[in-house]
C-alpha positions as CSV (number, residue, x, y, z in Angstrom):
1,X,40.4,-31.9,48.4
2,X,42.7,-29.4,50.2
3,X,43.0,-27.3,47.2
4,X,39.3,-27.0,47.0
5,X,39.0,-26.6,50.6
6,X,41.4,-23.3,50.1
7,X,39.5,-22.1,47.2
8,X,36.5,-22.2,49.7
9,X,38.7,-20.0,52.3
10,X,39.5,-17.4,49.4
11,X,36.0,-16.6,48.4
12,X,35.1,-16.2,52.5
13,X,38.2,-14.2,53.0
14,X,37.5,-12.0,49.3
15,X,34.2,-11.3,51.0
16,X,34.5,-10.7,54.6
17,X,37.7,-8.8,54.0
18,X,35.6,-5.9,52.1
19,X,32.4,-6.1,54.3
20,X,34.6,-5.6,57.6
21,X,37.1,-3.1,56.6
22,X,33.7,-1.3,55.3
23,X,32.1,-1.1,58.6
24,X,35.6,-0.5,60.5
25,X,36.0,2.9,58.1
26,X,32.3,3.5,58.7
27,X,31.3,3.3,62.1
28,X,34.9,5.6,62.6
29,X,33.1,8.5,60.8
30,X,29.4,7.4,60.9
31,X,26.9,6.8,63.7
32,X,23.1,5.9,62.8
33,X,20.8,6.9,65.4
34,X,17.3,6.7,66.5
35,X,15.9,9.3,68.8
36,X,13.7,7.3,71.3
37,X,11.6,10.2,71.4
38,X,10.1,10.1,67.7
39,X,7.6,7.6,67.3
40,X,8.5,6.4,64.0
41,X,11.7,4.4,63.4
42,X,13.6,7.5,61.4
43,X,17.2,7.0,61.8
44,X,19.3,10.2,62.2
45,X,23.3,9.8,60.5
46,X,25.5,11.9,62.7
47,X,29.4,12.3,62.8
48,X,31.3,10.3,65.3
49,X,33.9,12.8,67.2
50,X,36.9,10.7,65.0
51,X,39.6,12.4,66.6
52,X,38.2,10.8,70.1
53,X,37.8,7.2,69.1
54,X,41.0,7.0,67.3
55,X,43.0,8.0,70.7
56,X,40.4,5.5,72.3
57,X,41.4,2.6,70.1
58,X,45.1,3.2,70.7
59,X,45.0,3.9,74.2
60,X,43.1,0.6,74.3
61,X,45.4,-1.5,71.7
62,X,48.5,0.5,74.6
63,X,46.4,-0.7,77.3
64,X,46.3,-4.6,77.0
65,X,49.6,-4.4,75.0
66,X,51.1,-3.5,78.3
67,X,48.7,-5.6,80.4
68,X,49.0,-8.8,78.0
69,X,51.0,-10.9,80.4
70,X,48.6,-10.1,83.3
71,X,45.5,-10.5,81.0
72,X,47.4,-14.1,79.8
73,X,47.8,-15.1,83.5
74,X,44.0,-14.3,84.4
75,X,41.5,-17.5,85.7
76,X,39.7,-17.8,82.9
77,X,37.1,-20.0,84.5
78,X,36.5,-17.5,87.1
79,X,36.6,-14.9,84.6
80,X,33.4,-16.0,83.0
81,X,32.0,-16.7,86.0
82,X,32.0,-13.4,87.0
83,X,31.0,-11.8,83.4
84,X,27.9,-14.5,83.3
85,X,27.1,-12.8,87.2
86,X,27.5,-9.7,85.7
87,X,25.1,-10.3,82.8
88,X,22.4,-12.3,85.0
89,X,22.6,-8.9,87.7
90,X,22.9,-6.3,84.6
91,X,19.8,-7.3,82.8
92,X,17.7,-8.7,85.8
93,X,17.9,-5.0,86.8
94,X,17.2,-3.5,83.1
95,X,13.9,-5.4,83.2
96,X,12.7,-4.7,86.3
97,X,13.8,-0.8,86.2
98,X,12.9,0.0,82.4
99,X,9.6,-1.4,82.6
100,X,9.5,-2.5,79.3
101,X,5.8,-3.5,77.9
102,X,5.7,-5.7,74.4
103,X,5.0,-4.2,71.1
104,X,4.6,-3.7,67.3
105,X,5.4,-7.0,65.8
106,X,5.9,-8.6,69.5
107,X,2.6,-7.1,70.9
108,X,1.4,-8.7,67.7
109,X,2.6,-12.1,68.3
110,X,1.6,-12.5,71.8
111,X,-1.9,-11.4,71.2
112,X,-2.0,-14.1,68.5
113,X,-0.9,-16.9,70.6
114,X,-3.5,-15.8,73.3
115,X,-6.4,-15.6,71.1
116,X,-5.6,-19.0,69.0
117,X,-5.1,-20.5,72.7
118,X,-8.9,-19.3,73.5
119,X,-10.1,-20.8,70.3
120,X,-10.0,-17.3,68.3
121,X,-8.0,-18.4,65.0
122,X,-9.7,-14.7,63.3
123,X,-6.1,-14.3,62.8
124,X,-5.3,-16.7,60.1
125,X,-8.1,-14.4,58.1
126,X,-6.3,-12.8,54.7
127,X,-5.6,-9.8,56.1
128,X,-5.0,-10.7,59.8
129,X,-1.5,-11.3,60.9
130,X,-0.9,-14.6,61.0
131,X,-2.8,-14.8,57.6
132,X,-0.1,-12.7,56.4
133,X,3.0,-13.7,58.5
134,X,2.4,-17.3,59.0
135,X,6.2,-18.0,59.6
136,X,5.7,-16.4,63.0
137,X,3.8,-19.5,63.9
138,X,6.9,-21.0,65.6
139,X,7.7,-18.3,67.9
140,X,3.5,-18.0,68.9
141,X,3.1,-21.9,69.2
142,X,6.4,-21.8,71.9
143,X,4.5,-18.7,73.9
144,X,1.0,-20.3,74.0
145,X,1.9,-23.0,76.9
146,X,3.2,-20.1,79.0
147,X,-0.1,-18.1,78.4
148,X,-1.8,-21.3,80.1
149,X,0.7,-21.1,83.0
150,X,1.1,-17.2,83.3
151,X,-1.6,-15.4,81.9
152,X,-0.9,-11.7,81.2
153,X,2.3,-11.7,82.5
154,X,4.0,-14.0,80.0
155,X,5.9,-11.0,78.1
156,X,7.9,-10.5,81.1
157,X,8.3,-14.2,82.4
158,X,10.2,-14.5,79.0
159,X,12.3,-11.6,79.6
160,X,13.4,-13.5,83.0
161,X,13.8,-16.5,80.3
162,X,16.0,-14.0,78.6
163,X,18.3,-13.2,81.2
164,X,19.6,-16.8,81.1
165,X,19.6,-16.7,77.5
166,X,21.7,-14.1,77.3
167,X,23.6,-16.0,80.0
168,X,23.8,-19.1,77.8
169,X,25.2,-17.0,74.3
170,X,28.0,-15.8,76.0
171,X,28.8,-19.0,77.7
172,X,28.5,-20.6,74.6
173,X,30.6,-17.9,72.9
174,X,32.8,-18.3,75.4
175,X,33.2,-22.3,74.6
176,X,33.4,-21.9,70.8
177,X,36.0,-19.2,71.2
178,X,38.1,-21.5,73.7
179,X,37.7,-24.3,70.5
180,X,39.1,-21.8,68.1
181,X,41.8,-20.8,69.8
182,X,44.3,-22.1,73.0
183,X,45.8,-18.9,73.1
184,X,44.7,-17.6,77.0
185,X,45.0,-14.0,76.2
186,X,42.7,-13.8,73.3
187,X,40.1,-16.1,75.3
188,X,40.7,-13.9,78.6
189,X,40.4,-10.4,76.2
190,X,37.2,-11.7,74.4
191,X,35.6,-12.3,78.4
192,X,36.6,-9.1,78.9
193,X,35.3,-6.9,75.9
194,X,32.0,-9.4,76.9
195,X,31.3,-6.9,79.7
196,X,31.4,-4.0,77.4
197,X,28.4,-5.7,74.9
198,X,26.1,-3.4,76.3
199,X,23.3,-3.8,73.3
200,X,23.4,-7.4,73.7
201,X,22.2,-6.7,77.2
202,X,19.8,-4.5,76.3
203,X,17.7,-6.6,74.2
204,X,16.8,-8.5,77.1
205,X,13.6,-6.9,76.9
206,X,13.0,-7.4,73.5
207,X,10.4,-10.3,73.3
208,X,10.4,-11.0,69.5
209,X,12.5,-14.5,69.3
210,X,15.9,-12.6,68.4
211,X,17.6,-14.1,71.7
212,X,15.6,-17.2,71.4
213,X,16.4,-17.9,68.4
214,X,20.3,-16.6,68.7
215,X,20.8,-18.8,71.9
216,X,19.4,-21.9,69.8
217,X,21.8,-21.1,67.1
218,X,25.3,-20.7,68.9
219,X,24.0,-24.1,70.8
220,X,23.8,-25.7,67.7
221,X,26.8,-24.6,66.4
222,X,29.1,-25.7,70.2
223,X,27.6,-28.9,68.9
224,X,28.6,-28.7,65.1
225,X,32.2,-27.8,65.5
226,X,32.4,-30.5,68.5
227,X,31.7,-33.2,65.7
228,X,34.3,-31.4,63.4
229,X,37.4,-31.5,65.8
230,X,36.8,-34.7,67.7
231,X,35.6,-38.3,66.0
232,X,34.3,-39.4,69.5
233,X,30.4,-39.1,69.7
234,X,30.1,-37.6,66.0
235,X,26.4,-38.3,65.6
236,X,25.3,-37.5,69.1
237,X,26.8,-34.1,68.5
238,X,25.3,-33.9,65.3
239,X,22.4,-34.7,66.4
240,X,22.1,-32.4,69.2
241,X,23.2,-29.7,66.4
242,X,20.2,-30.4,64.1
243,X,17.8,-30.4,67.0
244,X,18.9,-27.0,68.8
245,X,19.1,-24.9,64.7
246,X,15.8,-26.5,63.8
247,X,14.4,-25.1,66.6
248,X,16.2,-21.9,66.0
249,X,15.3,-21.8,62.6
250,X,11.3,-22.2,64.0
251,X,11.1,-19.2,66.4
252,X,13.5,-16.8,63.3
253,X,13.6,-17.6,60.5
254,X,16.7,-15.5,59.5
255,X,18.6,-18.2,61.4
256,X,18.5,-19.9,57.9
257,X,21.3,-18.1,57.0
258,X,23.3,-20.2,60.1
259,X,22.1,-23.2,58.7
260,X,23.4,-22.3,55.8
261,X,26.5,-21.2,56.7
262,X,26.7,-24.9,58.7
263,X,26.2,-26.6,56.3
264,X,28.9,-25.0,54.2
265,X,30.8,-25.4,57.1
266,X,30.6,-29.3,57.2
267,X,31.9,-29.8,53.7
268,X,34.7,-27.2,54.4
269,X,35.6,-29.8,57.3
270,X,34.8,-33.0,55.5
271,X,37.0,-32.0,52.5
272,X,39.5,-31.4,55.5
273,X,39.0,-34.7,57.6
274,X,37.1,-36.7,54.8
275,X,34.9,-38.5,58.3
276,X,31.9,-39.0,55.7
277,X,30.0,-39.2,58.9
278,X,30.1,-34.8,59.0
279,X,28.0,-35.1,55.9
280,X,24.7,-36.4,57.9
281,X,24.3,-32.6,59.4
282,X,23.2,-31.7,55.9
283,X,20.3,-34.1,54.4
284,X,19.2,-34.4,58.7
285,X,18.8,-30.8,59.2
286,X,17.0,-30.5,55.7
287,X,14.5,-33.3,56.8
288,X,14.1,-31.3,60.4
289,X,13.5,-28.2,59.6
290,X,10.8,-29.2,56.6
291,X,9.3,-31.8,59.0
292,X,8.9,-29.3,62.1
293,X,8.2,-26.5,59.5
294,X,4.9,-28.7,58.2
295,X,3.9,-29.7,61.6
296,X,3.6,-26.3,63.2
297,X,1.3,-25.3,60.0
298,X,-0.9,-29.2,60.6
299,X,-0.9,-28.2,63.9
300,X,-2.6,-25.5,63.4
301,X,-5.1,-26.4,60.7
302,X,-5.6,-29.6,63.1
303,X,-6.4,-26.5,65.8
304,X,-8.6,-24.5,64.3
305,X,-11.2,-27.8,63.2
306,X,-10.9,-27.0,59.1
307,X,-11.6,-23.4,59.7
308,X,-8.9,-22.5,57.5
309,X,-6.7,-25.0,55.4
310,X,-3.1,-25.1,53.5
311,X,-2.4,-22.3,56.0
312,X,1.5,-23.2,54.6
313,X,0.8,-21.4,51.9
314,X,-1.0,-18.1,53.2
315,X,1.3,-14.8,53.9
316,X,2.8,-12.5,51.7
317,X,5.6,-13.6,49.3
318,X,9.2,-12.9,50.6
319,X,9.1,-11.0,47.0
320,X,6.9,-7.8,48.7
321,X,9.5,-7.4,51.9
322,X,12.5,-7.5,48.8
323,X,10.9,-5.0,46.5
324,X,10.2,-2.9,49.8
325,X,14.0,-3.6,51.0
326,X,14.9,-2.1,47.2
327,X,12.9,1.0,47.6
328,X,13.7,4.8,48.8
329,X,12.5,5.4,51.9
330,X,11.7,9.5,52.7
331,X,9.8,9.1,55.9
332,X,13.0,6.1,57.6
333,X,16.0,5.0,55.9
334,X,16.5,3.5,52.7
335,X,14.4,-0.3,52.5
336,X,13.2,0.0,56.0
337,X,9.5,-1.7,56.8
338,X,7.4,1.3,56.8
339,X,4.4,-0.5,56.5
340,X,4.5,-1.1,52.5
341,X,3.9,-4.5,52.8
342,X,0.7,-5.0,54.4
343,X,-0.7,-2.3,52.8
344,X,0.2,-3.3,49.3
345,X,-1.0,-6.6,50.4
346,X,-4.5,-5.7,51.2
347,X,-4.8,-3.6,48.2
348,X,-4.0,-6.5,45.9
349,X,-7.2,-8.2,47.3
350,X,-4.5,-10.3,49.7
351,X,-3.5,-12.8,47.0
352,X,-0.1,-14.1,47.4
353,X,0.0,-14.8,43.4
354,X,-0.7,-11.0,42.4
355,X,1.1,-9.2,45.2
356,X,4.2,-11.4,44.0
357,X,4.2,-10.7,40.6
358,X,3.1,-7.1,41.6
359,X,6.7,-7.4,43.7
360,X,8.9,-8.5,41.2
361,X,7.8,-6.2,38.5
362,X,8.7,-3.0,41.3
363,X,11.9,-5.1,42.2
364,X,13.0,-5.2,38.2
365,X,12.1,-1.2,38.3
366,X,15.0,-0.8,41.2
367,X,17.2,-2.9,39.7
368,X,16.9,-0.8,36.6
369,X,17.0,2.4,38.5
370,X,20.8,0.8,40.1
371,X,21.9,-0.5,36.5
372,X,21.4,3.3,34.7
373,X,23.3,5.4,37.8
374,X,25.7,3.5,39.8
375,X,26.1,6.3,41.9
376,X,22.4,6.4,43.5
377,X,22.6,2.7,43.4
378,X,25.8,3.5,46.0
379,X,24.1,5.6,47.9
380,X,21.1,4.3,48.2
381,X,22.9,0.6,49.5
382,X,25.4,3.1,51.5
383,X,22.3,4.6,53.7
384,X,20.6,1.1,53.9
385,X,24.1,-0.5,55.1
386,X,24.9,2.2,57.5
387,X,21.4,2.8,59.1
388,X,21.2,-1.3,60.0
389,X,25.2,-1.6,61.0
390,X,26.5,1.3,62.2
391,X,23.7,2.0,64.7
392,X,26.0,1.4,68.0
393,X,22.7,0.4,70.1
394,X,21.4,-1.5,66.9
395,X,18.1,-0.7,68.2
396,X,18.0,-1.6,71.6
397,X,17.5,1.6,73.4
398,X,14.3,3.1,71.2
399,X,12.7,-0.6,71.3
400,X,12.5,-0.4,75.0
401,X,11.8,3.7,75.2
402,X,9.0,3.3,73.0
403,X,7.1,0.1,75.3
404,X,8.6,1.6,78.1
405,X,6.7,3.2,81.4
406,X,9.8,4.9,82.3
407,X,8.4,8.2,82.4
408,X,7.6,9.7,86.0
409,X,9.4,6.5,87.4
410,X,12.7,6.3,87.4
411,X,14.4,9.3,86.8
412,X,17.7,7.4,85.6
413,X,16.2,5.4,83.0
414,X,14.9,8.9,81.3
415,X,18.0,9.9,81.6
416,X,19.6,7.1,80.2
417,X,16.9,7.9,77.2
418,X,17.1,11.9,77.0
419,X,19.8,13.2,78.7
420,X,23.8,13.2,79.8
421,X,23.4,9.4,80.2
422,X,22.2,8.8,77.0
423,X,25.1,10.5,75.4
424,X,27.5,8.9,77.7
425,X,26.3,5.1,76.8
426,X,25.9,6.0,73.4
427,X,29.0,7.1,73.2
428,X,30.8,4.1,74.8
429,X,29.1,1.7,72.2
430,X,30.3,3.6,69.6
431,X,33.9,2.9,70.6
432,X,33.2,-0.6,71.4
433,X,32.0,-0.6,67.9
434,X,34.7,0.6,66.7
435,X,37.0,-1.6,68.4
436,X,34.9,-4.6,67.7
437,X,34.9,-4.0,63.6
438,X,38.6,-3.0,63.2
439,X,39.3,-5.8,65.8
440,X,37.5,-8.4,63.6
441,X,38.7,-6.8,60.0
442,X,42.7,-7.3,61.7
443,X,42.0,-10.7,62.7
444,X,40.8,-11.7,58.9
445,X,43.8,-9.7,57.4
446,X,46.3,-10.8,59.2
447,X,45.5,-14.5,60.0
448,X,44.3,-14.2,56.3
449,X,44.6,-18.3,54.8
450,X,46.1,-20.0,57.8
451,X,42.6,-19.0,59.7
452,X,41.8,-23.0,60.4
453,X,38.0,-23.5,58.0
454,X,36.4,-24.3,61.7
455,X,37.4,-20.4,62.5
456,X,36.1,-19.2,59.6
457,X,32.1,-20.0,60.6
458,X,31.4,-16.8,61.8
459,X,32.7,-14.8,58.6
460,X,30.4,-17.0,56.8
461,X,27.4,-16.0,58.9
462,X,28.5,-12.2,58.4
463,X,28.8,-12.4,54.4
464,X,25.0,-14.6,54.3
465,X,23.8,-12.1,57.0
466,X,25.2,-9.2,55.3
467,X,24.1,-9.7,51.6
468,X,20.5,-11.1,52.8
469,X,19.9,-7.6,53.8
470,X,21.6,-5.7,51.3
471,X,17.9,-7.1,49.6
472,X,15.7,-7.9,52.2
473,X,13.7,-5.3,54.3
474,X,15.8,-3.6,57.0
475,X,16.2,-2.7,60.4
476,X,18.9,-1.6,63.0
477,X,17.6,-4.4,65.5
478,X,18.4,-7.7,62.5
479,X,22.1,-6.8,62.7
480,X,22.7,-7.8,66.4
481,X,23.1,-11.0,66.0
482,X,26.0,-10.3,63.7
483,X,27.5,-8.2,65.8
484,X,27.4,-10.7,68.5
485,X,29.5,-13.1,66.6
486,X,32.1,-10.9,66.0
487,X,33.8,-10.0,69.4
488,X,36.0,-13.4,69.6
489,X,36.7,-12.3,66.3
490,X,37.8,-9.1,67.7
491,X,40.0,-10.3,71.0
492,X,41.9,-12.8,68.0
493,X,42.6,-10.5,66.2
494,X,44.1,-7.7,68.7
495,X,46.2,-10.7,70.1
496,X,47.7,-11.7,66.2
497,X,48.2,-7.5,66.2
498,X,50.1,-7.6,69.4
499,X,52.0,-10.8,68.2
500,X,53.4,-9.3,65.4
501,X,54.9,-6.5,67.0
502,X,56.3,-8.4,69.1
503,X,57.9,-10.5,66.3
504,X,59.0,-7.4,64.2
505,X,60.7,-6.1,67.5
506,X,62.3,-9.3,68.4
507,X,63.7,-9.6,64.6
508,X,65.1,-5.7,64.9
């Protein structure tokens, strides 16, 4: 079982290894941006000044080499009380100040939960949006209650809800990182390069169940690796697991890929422990999610009075967003939605049957067009991959310029959009990028196989995150949440850096 359990390790390692070392080298010479004043989502590829992050990163890696012992010595408790303030006052005043109104797909949601709350289910029609994007039930059934108790201003009660979601992933983050490691200075440097996870922050705006749904998600997986390190209340914590990445698999559906990655995760430690009892997470969260999964659509059909039935199986196929994820792209990026997908739809007559044989036989064309020149297949995936991970705001700056009523307001937030400030914070996440990728890539080289399996959760998420939409449609703002995951990643793997130079001097 240990052998198999290292086999496991080596095909995580041979994959996250590549993917990190990728976006390290990348986001080094490459920055994807995308001007808030266009309206369109075009992303613009510029060259990072190189010869400025590279002195940043060492006068960084010089900085908390020479601080280590005073970083070590730090209260952690008190120091993520402080960055949890920080975060509730930072994006408090973001909402408030940016004005941020919802939009496209979010605009689209809420006005769908309002109108199926007043009895108008015209969008379960074929070519309305729930009749085409019926796994965005979840997040609408979750904002109707709060229409009933806030009207018109629901968008920005759950931006208020998202200040203290925010709050909760990094004080979950926080918890998983103190259960992967004991060493103070990597949990007192990951607190600290918190504070600089500025597009985290940002997205408290953003109403579209990515915080929702990534709060849910590193819930469930405090709970998860609980069960895997301690026997005491196993099935509790399992329990509570299942219930928190159902949930979080309801409002995204992306968060599959976590579940996924859980699961693999369980077997990893079950080989490990061999406590059978692990195991449960797998056939429990199966029967949760297809349960909960069935129910919303019941609900729904229950709702409407038979006005429309089987609305499980309505929508257009996930086939149509991979064949537009597979497609040049002159107007955005390569595979971004540009709209392909509904249009197709309606003019296949909205028939999930045709538009998905329609999709495969344009996905077969791609795949044809990749297999006869490898070198536009690289440079096609090289565009897609850059545009969606190498964006250092990954989105969070044009979402909230384009539904924002900055203009004429507040003279700082249009600067913060257009002018010096703009180029100031932009250029701060691109170091933090920076550090972030190559902190991460370091900490997977050189902890390499004695990384415990528990550790290696979040480079499973990466590699399921990061070949899902090497297919699937893309955009900037899916990436966050991998990026997220990745700064205890980075502190671990500044602190093994720092180690061994410290054991290569000591030996000299």
């Amino acid at each position: 079982m240990k052998q198999t359990l290292n086999i496991f390790k080596i095909i995580v390692l041979i994959f996250a290894i590549p993917i990190l070392l990728y976006l390290s080298i990348g986001s080094l010479f490459i920055n994807a941006r995308l001007e808030v004043s266009q309206v369109s989502e075009k992303t613009v590829f510029v060259h990072t000044l190189w010869f400025l992050l590279l002195p940043a990163l060492i006068i960084f890696v010089a900085v908390i080499y020479k601080l280590k012992d005073k970083i070590s010595s730090l209260n952690t408790g008190k120091l993520a009380k402080i960055l949890i303030a920080y975060t509730y006052v930072f994006t408090t005043c973001w909402i408030i100040i940016a004005n941020v109104h919802e939009g496209s797909d979010q605009g689209q949601v809420f006005k769908a939960a309002q109108q199926m709350l007043n009895g108008d289910f015209s969008t379960f029609n074929v070519d309305g949006y729930m009749g085409m994007y019926p796994f965005q039930l979840g997040l609408a059934l979750l904002y109707q209650p709060f229409f009933l108790l806030f009207g018109n201003t629901t968008a920005f009660v759950w931006q208020l809800i998202n200040v203290f979601l925010i709050c909760f992933i990094q004080f979950f983050l926080y918890k998983i990182t103190c259960m992967m490691t004991d060493d103070r200075f990597s949990i007192n440097l990951f607190l600290i390069l918190e504070f600089l996870d500025i597009p985290l922050l940002l997205f408290v705006s953003f109403v579209y169940g990515t915080i929702i749904g990534h709060s849910l998600a590193l819930t469930a997986l405090f709970f998860l690796m609980k069960a895997c390190k301690n026997e005491e209340h196993t099935i509790l914590n399992i329990l509570a697991s299942v219930f928190f990445i159902t949930f979080s698999a309801l409002v995204r559906n992306n968060n599959l890929i976590i579940i996924i990655a859980m699961c693999i995760l369980v077997i990893g430690c079950f080989l490990d422990s061999k406590r059978g009892k692990l195991l449960l997470f797998i056939p429990l969260v199966v029967i949760s999610f297809s349960i909960s999964h069935k129910a919303v659509f019941e609900y729904y059909e229950w709702a409407c009075k038979g006005q429309y039935t089987n609305i499980g199986s309505y929508g257009q196929p996930a086939a149509l967003a991979v064949a537009m994820g597979l497609s040049e792209n002159d107007e955005l990026a390569n595979g971004w939605f540009n709209g392909y997908t509904w249009d197709k739809y309606i003019e296949l007559g909205c028939d999930p049957k045709v538009a998905e044989e329609f999709a495969i036989e344009r996905i077969s064309e791609s795949l044809g067009r990749f297999a006869a020149s490898p070198s536009y297949a690289f440079s096609f995936f090289a565009e897609k991959l850059n545009s969606m991970w190498l964006n250092p705001d990954f989105q969070s700056l044009w979402n909230s310029g384009r539904h924002g009523n900055y203009i004429g307001e507040s003279p700082v937030i249009y600067n913060l959009y257009y002018g010096e400030l703009n180029i100031l914070i932009e250029s701060i996440m691109s170091i933090v990028m920076f550090i972030i990728y190559l902190g991460s890539f370091l900490y997977i080289l050189l902890g390499n196989k004695k990384i415990s399996w528990q550790n290696m959760i979040f480079a499973m998420i990466l590699i399921g995150g990061f070949l899902f939409h090497l297919f699937w449609e893309a955009k900037a703002q899916y990436t966050i949440v991998y990026y997220v995951i990745l700064f205890p990643y980075a502190a671990m793997g500044y602190s093994l850096l720092i180690s061994k130079h410290d054991k290569r001097q000591s030996q000299h």
